[in-house]
Backbone as a printed PyTorch tensor [residue, N CA C, xyz], in Angstrom:
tensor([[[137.2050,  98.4070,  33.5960],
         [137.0280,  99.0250,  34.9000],
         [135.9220, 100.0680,  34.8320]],

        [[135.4330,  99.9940,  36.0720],
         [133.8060, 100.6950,  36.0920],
         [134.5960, 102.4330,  36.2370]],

        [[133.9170, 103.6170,  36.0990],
         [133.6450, 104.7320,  36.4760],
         [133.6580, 105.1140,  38.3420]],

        [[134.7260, 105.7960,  38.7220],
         [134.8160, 106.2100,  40.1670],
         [133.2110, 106.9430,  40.1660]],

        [[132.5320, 106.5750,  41.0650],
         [131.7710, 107.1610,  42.0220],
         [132.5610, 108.1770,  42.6130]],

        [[132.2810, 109.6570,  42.7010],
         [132.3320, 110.7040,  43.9650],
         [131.1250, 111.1360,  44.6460]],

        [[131.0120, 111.2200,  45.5030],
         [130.0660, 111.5130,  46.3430],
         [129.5230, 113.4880,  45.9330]],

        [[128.8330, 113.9480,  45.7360],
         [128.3370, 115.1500,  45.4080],
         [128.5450, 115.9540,  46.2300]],

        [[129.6550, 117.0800,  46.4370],
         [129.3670, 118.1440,  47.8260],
         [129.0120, 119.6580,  47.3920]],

        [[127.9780, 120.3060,  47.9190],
         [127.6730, 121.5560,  47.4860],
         [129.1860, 122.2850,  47.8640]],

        [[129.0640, 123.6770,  47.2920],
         [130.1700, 124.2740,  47.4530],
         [130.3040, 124.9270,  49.0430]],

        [[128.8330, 124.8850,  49.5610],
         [129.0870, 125.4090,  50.9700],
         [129.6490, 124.0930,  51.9200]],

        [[129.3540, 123.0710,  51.4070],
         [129.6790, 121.7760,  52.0540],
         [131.4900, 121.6330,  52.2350]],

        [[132.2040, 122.3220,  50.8040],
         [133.4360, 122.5360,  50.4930],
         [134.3700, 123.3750,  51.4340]],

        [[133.5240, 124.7620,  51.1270],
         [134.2830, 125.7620,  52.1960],
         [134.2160, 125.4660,  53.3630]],

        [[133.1430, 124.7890,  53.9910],
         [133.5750, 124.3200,  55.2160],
         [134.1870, 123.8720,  55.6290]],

        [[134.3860, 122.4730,  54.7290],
         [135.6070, 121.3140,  55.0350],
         [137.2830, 122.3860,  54.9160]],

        [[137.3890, 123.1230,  53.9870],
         [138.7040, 124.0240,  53.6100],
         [138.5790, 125.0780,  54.8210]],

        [[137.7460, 125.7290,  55.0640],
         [137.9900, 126.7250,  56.0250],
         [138.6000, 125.4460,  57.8170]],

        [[137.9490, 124.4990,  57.5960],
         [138.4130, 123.9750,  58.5700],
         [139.6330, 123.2290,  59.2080]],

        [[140.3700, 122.7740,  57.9190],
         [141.8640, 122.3660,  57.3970],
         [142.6450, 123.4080,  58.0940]],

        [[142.0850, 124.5410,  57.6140],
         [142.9170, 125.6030,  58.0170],
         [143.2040, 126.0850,  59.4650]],

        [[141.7360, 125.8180,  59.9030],
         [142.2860, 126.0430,  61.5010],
         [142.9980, 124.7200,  62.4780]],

        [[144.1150, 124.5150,  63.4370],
         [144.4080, 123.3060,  63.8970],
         [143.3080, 122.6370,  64.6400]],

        [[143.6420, 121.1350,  64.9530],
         [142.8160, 120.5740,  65.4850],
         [142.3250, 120.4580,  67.0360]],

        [[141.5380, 120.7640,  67.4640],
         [141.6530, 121.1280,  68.7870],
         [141.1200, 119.5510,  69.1900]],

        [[141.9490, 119.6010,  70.8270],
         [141.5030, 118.0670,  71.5910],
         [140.2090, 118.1700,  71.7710]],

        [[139.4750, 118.9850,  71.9940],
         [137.8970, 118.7430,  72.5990],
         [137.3220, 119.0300,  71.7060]],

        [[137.6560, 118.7170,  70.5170],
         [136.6140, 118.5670,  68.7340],
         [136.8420, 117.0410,  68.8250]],

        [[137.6800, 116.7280,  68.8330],
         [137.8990, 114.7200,  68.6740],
         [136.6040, 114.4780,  69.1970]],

        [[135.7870, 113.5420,  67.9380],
         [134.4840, 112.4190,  68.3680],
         [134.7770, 111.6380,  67.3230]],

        [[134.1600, 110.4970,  67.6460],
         [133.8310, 109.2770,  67.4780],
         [133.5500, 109.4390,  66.0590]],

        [[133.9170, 108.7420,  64.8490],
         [132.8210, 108.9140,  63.5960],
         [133.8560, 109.9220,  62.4910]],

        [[134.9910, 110.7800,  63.4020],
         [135.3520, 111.8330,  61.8900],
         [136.3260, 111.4680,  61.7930]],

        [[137.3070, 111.3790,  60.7510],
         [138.4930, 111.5980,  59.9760],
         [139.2670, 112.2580,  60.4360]],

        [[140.7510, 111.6350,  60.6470],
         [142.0020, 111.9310,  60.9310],
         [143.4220, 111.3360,  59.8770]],

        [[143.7770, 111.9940,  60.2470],
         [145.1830, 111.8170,  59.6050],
         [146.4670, 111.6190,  60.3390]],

        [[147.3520, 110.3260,  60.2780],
         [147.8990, 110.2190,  61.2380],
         [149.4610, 111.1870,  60.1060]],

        [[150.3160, 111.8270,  61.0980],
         [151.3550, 112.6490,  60.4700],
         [152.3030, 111.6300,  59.8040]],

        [[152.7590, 112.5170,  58.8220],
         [153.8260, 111.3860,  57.4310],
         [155.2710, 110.9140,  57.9680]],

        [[156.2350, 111.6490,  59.1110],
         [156.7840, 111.6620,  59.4750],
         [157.1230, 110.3700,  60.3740]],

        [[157.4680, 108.6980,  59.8230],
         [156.6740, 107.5840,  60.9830],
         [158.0630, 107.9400,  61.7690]],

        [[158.9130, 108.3370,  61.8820],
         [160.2110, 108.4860,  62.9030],
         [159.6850, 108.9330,  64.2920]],

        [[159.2250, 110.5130,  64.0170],
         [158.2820, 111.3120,  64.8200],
         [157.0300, 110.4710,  65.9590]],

        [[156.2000, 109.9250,  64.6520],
         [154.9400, 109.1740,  65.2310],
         [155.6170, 108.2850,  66.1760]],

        [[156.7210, 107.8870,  66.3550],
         [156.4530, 106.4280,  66.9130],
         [157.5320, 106.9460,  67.9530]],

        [[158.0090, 108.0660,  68.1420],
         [158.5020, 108.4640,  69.3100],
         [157.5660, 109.0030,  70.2340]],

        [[156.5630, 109.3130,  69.8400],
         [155.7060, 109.9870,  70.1430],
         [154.5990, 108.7120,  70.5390]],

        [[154.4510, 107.5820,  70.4250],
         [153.6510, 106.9750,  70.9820],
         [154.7070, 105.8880,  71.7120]],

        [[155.8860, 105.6750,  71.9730],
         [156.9590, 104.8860,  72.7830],
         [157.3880, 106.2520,  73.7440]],

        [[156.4600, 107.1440,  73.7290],
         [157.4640, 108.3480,  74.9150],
         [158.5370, 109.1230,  74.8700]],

        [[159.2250, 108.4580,  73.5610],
         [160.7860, 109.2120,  73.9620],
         [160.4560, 110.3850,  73.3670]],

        [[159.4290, 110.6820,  72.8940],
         [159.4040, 112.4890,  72.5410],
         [158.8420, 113.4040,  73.2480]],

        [[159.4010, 114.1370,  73.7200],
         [159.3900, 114.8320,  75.2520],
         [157.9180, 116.2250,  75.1900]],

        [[157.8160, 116.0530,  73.8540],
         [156.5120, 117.1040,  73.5380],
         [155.0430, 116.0270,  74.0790]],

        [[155.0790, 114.8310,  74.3040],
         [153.4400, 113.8390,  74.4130],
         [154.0050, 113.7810,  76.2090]],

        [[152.8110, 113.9260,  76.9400],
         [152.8960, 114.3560,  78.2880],
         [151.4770, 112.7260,  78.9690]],

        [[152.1710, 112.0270,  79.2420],
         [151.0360, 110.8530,  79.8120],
         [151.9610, 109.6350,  79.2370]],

        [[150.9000, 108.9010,  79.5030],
         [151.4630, 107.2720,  78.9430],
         [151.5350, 107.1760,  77.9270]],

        [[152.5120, 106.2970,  77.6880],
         [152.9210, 105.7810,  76.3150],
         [151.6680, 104.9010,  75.5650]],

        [[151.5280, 104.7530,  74.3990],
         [150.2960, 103.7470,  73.9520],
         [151.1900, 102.6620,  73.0140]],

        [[152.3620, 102.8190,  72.7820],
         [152.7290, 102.1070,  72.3540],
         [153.3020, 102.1870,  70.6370]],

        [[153.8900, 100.8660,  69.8060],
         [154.4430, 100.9800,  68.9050],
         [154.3230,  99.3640,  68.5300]],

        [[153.6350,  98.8980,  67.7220],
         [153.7210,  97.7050,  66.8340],
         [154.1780,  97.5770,  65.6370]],

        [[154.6680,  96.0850,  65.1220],
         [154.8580,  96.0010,  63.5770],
         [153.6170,  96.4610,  62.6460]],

        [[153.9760,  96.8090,  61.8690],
         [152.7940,  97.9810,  61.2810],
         [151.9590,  98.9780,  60.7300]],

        [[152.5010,  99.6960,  62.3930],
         [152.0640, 101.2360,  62.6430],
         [152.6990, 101.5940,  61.8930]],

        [[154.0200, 101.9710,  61.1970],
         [154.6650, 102.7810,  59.6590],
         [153.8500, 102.7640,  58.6850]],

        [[152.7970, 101.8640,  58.3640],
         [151.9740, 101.9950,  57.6950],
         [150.7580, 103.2360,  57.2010]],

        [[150.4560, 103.1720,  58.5020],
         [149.4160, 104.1000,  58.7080],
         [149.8690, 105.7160,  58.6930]],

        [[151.2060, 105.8390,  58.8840],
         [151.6520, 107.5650,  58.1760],
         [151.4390, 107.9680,  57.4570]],

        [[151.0640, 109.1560,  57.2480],
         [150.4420, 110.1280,  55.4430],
         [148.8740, 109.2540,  55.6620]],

        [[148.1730, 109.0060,  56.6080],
         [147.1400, 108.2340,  55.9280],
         [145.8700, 108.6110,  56.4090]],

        [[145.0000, 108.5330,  56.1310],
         [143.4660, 109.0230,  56.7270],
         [142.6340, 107.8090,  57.2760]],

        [[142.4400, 107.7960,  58.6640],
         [141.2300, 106.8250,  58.9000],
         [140.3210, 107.5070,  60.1150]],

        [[139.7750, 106.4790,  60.3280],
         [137.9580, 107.0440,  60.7560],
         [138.6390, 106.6150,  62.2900]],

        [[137.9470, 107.7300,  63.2490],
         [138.1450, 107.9290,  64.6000],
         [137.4970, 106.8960,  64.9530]],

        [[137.7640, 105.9780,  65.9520],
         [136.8210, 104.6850,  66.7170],
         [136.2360, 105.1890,  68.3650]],

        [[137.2200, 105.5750,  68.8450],
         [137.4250, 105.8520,  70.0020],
         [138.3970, 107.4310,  70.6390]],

        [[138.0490, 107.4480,  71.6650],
         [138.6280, 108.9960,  71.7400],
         [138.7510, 108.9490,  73.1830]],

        [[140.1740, 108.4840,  74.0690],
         [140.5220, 108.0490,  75.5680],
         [141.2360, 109.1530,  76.2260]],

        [[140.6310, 110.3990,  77.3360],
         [141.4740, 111.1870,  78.0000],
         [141.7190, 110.3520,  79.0100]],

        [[141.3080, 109.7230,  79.1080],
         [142.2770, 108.3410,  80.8150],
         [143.5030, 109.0290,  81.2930]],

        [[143.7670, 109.4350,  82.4860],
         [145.2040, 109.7330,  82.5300],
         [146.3120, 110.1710,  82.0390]],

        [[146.0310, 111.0220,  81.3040],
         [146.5120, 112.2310,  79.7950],
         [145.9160, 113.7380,  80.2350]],

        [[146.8240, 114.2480,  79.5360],
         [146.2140, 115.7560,  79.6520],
         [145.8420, 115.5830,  78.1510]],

        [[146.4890, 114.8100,  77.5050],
         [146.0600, 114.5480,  75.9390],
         [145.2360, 113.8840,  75.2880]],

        [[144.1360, 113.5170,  75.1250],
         [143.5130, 112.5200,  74.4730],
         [144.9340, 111.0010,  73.5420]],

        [[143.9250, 110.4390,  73.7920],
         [144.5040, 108.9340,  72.9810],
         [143.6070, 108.6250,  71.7270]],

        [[144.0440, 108.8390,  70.2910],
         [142.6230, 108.1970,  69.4680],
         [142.8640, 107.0190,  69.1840]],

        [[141.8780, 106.1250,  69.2120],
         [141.6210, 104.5520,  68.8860],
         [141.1930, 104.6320,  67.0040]],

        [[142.1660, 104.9120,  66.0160],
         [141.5400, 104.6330,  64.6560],
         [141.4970, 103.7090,  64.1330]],

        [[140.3490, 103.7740,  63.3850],
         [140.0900, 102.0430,  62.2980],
         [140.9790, 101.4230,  61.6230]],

        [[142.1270, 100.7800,  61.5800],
         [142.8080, 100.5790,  60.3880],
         [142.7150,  98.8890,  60.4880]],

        [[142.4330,  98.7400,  58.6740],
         [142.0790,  97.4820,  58.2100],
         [142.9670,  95.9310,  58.9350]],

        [[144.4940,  96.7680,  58.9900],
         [145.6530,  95.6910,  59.1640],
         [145.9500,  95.6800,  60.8020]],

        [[144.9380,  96.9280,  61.5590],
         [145.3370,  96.9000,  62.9710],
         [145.4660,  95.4100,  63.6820]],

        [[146.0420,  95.1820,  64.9870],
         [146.1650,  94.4040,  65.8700],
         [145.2220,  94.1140,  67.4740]],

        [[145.3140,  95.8790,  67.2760],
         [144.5330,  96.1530,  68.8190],
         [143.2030,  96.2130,  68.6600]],

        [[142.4230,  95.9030,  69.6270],
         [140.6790,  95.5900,  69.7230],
         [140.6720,  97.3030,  70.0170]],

        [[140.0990,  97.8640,  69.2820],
         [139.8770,  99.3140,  70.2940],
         [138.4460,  99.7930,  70.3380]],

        [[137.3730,  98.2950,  69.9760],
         [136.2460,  99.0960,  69.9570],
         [135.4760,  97.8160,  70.0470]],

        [[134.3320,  97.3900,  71.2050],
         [133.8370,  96.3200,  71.2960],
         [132.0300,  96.2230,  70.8640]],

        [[131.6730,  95.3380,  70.7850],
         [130.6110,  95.2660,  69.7820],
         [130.0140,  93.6910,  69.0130]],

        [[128.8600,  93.6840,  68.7140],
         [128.9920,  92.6430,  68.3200],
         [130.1380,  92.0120,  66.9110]],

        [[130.6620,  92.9640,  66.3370],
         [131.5430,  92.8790,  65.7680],
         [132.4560,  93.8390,  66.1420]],

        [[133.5540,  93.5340,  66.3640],
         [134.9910,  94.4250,  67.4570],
         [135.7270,  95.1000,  65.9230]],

        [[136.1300,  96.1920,  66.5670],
         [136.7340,  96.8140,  66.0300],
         [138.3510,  97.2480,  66.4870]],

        [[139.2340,  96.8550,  65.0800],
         [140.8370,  96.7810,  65.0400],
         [141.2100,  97.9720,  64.3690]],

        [[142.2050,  98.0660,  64.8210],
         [142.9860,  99.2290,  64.9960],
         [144.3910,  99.6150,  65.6240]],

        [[144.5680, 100.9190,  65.6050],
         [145.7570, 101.2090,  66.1930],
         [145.7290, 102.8470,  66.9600]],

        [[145.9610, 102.8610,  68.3610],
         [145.6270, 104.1020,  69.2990],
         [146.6840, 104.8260,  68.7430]],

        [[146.5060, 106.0520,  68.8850],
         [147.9390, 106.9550,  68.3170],
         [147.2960, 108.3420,  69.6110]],

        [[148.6430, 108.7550,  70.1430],
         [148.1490, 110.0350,  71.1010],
         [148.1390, 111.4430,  70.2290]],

        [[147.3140, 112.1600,  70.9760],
         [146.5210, 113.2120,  70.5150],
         [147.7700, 114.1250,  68.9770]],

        [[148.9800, 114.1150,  69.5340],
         [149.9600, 114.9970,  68.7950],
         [150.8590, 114.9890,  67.2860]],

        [[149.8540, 112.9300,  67.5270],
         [150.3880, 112.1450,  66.0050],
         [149.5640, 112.0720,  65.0470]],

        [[148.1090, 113.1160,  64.8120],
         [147.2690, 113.0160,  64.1310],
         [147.0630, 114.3650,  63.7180]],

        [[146.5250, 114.5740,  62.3690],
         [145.7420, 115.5980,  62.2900],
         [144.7750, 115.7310,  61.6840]],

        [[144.3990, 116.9310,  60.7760],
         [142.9890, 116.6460,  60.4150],
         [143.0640, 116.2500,  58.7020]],

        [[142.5400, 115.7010,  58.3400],
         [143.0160, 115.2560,  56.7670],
         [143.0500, 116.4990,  55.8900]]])
């Protein structure tokens, strides 16, 4: 087996990323392109995207065979939907998704999770 590659980050490149962990994630930082973390808790998550958890305020986005997967896990933002929410909806990349959440000459799969089931890695 070959040697992991890490990518090189200066130390100011570091404190940024750490000073930023630290503060929560605000809805109007969500774009297209950065890293999220959906929460470890899949009980939580998936009340929280079927509605019955009385803290997510809008439509439901739903709950597939799956989505338990993607808890504790980090993927790349696709999409970012305030439609009829006071909350954003994120559309993330995941390899095993079902849902189209991003069109293109090659479409992009995934799984939407609302604003309260993610955080920042």
């Amino acid at each position: 087996m070959g040697r992991i590659k890490y990518r090189k980050v200066s130390w100011k490149e570091k404190l940024r990323m750490l000073e930023e962990r630290q503060e929560g994630l605000n809805a109007n930082a969500l774009k297209p392109g950065m890293w999220l973390r959906v929460k470890p808790d899949a009980e939580m998550v998936k009340r929280m995207c079927t509605g019955a958890d009385r803290g997510v305020v809008g439509y439901p986005v739903g709950w597939e065979p799956g989505m338990e997967d993607t808890c504790g896990k980090c993927f790349r933002v696709s999409v970012v939907s305030r439609d009829n929410r006071s909350t954003p909806v994120v559309g993330l990349s995941v390899a095993g998704g079902l849902v189209e959440i991003a069109k293109g000459k090659t479409p992009t799969y995934g799984w939407y999770f609302p604003f309260e089931s993610v955080t920042r890695p």
